[in-house]
C-alpha positions as CSV (number, residue, x, y, z in Angstrom):
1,X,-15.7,-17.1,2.0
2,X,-14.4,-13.6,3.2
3,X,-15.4,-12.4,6.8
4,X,-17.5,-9.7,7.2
5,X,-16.1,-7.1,9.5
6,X,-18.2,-5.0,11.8
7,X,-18.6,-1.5,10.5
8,X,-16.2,0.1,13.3
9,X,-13.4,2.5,12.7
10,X,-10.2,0.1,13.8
11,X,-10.2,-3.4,14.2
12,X,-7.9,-5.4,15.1
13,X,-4.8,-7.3,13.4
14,X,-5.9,-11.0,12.7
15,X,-4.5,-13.4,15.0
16,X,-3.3,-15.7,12.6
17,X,-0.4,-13.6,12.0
18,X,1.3,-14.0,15.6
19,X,1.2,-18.1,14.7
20,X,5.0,-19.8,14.8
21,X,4.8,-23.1,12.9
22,X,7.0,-23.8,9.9
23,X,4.7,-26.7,9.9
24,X,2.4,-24.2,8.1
25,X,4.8,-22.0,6.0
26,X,1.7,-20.1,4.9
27,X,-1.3,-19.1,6.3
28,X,-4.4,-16.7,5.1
29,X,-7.2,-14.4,6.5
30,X,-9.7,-13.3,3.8
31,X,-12.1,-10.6,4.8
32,X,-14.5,-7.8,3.2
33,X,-13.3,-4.3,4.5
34,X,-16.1,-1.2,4.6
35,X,-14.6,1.7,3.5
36,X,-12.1,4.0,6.0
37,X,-11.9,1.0,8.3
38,X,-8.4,1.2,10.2
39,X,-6.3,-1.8,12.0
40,X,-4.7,-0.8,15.0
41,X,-1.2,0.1,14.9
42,X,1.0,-3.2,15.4
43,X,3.6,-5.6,14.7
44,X,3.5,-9.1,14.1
45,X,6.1,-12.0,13.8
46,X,4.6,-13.2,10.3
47,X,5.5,-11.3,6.9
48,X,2.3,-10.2,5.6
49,X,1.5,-9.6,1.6
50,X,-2.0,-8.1,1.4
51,X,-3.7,-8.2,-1.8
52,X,-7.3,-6.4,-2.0
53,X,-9.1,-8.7,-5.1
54,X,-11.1,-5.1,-5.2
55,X,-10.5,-1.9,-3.7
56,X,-7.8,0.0,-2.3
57,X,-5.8,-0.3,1.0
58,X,-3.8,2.5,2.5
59,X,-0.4,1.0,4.6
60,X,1.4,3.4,7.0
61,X,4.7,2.4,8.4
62,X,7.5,4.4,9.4
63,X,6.4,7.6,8.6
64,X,5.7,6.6,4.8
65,X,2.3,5.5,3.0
66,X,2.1,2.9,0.2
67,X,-1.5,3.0,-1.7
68,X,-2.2,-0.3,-3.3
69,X,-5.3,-0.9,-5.7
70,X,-6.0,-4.2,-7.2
71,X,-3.1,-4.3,-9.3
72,X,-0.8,-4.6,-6.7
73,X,0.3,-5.7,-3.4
74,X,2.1,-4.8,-0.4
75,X,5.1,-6.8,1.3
76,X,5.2,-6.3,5.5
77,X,8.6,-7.9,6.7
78,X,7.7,-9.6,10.0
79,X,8.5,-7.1,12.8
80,X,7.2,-4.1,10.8
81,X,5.2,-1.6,13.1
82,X,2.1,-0.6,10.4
83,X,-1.5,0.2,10.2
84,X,-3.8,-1.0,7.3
85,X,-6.5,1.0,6.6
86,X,-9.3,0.5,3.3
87,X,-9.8,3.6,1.1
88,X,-12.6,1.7,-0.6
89,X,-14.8,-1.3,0.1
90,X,-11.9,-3.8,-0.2
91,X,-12.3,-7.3,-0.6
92,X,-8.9,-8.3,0.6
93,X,-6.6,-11.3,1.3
94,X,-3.8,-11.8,3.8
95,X,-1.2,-14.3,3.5
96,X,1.0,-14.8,6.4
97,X,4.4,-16.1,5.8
98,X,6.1,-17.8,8.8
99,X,9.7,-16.3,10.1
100,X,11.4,-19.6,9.4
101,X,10.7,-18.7,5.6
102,X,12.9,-16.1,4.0
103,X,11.6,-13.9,1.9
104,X,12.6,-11.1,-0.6
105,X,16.2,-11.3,0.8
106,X,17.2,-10.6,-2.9
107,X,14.7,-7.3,-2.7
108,X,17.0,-4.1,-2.5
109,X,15.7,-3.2,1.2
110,X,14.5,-6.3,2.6
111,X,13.5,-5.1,5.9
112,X,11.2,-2.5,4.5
113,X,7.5,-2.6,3.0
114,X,7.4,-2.5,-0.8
115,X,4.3,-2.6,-2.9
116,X,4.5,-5.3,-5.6
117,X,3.0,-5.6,-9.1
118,X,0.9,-8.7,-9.2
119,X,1.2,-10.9,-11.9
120,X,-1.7,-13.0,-12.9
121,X,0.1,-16.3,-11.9
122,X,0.2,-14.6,-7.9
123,X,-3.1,-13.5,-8.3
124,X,-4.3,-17.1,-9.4
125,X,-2.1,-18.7,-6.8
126,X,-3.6,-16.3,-3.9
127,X,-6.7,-17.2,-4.7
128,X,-6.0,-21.2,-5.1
129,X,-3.9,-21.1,-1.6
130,X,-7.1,-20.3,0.5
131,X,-8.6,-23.6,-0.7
132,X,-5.3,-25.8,-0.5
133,X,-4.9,-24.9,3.3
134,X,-8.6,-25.1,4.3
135,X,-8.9,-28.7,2.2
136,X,-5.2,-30.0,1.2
137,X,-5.1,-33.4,3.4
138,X,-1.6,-34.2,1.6
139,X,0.9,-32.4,4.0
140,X,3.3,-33.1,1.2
141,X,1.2,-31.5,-1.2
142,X,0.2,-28.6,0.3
143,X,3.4,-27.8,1.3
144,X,4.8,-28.4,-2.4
145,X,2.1,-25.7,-3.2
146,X,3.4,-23.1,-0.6
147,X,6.6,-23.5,-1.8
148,X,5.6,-22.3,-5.3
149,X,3.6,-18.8,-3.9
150,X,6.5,-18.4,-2.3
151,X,9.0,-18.7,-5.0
152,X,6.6,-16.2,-7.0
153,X,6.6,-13.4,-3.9
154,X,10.4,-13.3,-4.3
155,X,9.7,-12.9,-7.7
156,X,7.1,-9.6,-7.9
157,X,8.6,-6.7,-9.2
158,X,8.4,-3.3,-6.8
159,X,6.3,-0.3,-7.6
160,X,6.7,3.2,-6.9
161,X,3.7,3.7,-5.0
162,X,4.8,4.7,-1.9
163,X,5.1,8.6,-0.1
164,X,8.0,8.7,2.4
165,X,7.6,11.1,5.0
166,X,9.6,12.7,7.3
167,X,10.7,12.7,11.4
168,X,11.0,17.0,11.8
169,X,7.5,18.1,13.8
170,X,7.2,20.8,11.2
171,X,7.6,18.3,8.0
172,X,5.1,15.9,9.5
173,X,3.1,18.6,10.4
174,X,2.9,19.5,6.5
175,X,3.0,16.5,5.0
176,X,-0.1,15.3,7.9
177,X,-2.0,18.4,6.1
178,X,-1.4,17.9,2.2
179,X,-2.1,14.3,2.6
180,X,-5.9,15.2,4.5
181,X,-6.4,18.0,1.4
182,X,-4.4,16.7,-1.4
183,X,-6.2,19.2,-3.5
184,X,-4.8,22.1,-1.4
185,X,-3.4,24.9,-3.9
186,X,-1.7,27.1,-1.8
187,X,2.3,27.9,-2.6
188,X,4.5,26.5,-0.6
189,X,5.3,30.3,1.3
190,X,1.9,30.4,2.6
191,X,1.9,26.7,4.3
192,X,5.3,27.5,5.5
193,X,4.4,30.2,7.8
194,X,1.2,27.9,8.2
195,X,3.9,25.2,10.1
196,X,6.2,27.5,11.8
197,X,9.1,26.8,8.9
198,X,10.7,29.0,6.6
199,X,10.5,28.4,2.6
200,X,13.8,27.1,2.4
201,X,14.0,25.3,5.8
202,X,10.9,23.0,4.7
203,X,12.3,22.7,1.2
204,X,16.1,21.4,3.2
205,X,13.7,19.1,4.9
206,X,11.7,17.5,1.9
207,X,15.5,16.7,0.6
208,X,16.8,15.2,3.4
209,X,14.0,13.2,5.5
210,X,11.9,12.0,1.6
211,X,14.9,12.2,-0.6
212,X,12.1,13.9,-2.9
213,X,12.0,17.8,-4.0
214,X,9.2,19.6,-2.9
215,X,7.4,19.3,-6.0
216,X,8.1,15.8,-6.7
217,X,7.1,14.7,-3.3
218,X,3.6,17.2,-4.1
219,X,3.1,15.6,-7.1
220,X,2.9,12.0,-6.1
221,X,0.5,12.7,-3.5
222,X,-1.6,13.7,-6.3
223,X,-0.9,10.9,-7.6
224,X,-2.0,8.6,-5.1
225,X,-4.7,10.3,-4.8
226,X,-6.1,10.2,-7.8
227,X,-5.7,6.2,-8.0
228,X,-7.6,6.4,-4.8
229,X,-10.2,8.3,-6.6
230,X,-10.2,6.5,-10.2
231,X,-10.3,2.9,-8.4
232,X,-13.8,3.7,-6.4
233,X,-15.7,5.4,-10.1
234,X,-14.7,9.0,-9.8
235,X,-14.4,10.1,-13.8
236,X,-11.0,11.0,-14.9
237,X,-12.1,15.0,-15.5
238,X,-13.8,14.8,-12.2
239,X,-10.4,13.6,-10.2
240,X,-8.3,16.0,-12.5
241,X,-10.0,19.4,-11.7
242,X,-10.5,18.6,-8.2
243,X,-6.6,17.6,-7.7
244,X,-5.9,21.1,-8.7
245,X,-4.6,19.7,-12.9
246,X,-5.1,22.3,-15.3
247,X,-7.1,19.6,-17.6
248,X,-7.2,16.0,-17.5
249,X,-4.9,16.2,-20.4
250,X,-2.2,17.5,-18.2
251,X,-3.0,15.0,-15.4
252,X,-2.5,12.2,-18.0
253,X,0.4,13.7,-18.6
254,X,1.5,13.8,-15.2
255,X,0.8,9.8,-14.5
256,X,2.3,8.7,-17.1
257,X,5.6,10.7,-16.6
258,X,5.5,9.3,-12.7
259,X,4.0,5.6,-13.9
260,X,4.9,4.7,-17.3
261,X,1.0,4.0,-18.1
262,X,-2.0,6.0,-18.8
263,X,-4.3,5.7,-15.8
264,X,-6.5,3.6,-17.4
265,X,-3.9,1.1,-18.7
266,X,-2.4,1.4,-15.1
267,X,-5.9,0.4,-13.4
268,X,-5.9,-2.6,-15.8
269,X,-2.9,-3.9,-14.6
């Protein structure tokens, strides 16, 4: 059964994840997550992949933020300095993958976090792991079993729900502001004397520390926001209008040109 966690703002990382013991390829923490509760920053030997059953879990990690709603997952290479924080009442399981195990070395940046589609078969296998560990007497056999969620991490296609950031004081100081009011409407000439930048310096910057124009980079905050927003009830007109869309037409429009799905198809996995 998941672990209630006391309703404080950080918590800290689970001490399972600092365990060395290729004896136990695989370990899990489940827990139940109150909205807007924070982990400390930290690192841990132990690759994580966090999969919220329900809700929505915010990662930050080297200046970049990953969203992940049921549908998905995120990868933590051991070593990773990160935060976990839940956007929603999450209901949310951690599966701790010991350094002797490689993971994802076939994965185009290895080292880095990466959200992951789930398929059914990881969700299932999540799910059945939990039990295996706490009531698998057949070393043999539970082993066998960690072998196969394994095999089907490496497998999990990558998702574009991440927002890099950026290292100049004035970037981060932008970037810090849009995502705290992602509905904030102003152009970008008026937040640029808001930061101390120039137009064109902060537009420079968005190239070269996001790889992502302006714009784009503007746009998928929306985004993320609005998954936020959809995943814990709010009304597609509701999340639309407030985000700053001219109708939820044009937001449809919008996700589906930076997703390939409709956001209702998307939530649906």
């Amino acid at each position: 059964m998941p672990n209630n966690v006391a309703e404080t703002p950080f918590f800290d990382p689970s001490p399972v994840s600092y365990i060395i013991d290729p004896s136990w390829p695989l370990l899990i923490r489940s827990q139940t997550l109150v909205a807007n509760r924070i982990v400390r920053p930290h690192t841990h030997p132990r690759g994580q992949y966090a999969w919220a059953r329900k809700g929505v879990l915010r990662i930050v990690s080297d200046h970049s933020v990953w969203i992940v709603p049921p549908t998905h997952a995120v990868w933590i290479p051991g070593g990773t300095r990160h935060q976990v924080a839940s956007e929603t009442r999450a209901e949310v399981r951690h599966v701790f993958v010991d350094p002797s195990r490689a993971v994802r070395v076939g994965a185009q940046h290895p080292d880095r976090c990466a959200v992951l589609t789930v398929t059914p078969l990881m969700r299932e296998l999540t799910l059945r792991l939990e039990v295996i560990l706490a009531d698998e007497a057949d070393e043999a056999r539970r082993l066998r079993f960690c072998d196969v969620v394994i095999d089907e991490l490496d497998r999990l296609d990558e998702a574009p729900l991440s927002l890099p950031g950026g290292r100049d004081p004035r970037l981060v100081r932008l970037t810090r502001h849009l995502g705290e009011h992602p509905e904030e409407r102003r152009p970008l000439a008026e937040l640029a004397s808001f930061v101390g930048a120039s137009t064109r310096t902060l537009e420079r910057l968005f190239a070269e520390e996001t790889g992502l124009t302006y714009r784009r980079w503007r746009a998928r905050l929306r985004l993320l926001a609005a998954i936020e927003r959809l995943e814990r009830g709010d009304s597609a007109t509701d999340v639309a209008l407030s985000l700053g869309y001219s109708s939820p037409s044009a937001f449809t429009a919008s996700f589906r040109e930076e997703f390939g799905k409709t956001p209702s198809t998307f939530l649906r996995g």
